[in-house]
Residue, then its C-alpha position, 0 to 999 in steps of 0.5 A: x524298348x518303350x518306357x511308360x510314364x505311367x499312372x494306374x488311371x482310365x488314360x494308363x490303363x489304355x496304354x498299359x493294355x495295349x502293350x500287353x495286347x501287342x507284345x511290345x517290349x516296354x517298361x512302366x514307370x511309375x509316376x507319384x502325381x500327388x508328389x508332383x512328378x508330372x510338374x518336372x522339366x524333364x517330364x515336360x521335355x517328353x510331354x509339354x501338356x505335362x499330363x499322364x502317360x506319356x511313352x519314349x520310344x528307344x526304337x521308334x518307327x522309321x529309326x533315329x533318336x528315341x521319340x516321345x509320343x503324349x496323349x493317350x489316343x496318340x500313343x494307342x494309334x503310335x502303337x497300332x502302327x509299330x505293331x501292325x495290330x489293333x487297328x482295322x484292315x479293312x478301310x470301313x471298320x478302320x474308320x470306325x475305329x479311329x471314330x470311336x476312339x475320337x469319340x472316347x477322347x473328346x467326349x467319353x473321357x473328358x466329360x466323365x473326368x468333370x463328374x470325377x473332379x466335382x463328385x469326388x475332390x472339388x468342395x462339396x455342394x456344388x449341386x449344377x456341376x455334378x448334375x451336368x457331368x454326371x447327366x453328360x456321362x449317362x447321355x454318352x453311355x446311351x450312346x455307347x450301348x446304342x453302337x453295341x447293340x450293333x455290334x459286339x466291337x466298337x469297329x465290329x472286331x476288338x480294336x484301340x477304340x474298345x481300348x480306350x474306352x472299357x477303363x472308362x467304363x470301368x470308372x463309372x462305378x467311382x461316379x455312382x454309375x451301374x453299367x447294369x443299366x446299360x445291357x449292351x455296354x455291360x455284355x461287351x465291358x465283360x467280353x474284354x475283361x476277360x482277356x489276358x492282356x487287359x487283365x495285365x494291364x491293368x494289374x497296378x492299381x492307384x493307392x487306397x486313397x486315390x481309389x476311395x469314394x472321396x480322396x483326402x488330399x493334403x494342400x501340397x497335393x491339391x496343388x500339384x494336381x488342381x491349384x498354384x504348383x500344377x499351374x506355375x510348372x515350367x512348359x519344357 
């Protein structure tokens, strides 16, 4: 069994569609971030970035004591190996994969969770941020409907970098973004939301308010998620 500190953003969707994807036998657990359940020292003990999902393995691989596995990539790549799945044979199309989910780690994610924070929650008016994440996001999606016009999968067959990126395209929308403006990326978007397990996995969504244009949160919220509460919480 596989327990799933789970919250139903881009980064949990990735996991939660994995695990559909494979069939491994897990358990989401639910996490309040605006409460503050990521700011814990027994989360921390799991995942000392102390960021969502973060899994516990009861049956890891290789055996012994349940292993815990932090960062989304990680955790897909961890998944891949236990399940022998989803991560490419052939030694070409495998380094692609692992390429493309770099890619949606280093830069897919992070630059468009900029655009998120400043678009919607950051204090209004704060025009060269918003144009500098929001201008990074459309640069990495030319480069994304670039490679799919090369192919319908980021590794040429459905793999964890395709995983990792589609929640990411999903969340464009949130930002302003149409992916209509990017053909290939909207063909291949369309491809996997198809699929059973992504349809799955991605069947728990966040709150009403997290999902709106501009969430409203109260100054304990802010603070377990952006300010003094996120910022004094214990490393382990």
């Amino acid at each position: 069994m596989i327990d799933v500190y789970f919250t139903p953003t881009p980064n949990g969707h990735k996991v939660s569609i994995m695990l559909e994807e494979t069939g491994l036998p897990h358990r989401l657990l639910k996490m309040d971030v605006l409460a503050g359940d990521h700011l814990t020292p027994e989360y921390r003990r799991i995942n000392p970035n102390g960021r969502l999902p973060a899994i516990v393995d009861h049956d890891p691989i290789g055996g012994g004591a349940p292993l815990p596995v932090f960062e989304s990539g990680a955790i897909l790549l961890y998944l891949a190996e236990k399940s022998r799945q989803l991560l490419p044979e052939n030694p070409r199309r495998r380094s692609q994969a692992q390429q493309w989910l770099m890619w949606q780690m280093a830069s897919f994610g992070p630059m468009q969770g900029q655009a998120h924070h400043f678009i919607r929650y950051a204090p209004e008016g704060q025009d060269y941020p918003v144009e500098r994440y929001r201008n990074e996001t459309i640069r990495l999606l030319h480069v994304l409907d670039g490679r799919l016009r090369e192919a319908d999968y980021l590794a040429e067959e459905y793999s964890v970098a395709d995983i990792a990126t589609w929640p990411w395209a999903r969340a464009t929308g949130a930002i302003g973004l149409s992916l209509e403006d990017f053909p290939a990326v909207a063909a291949w978007f369309e491809r996997i939301a198809e699929r059973p397990a992504v349809i799955a996995g991605t069947g728990i969504k966040n709150a009403a308010n997290l999902s709106s244009a501009r969430p409203v949160l109260t100054e304990e919220q802010w603070s377990n998620l952006f300010g003094q509460n996120m910022l004094a919480a214990p490393t382990r």
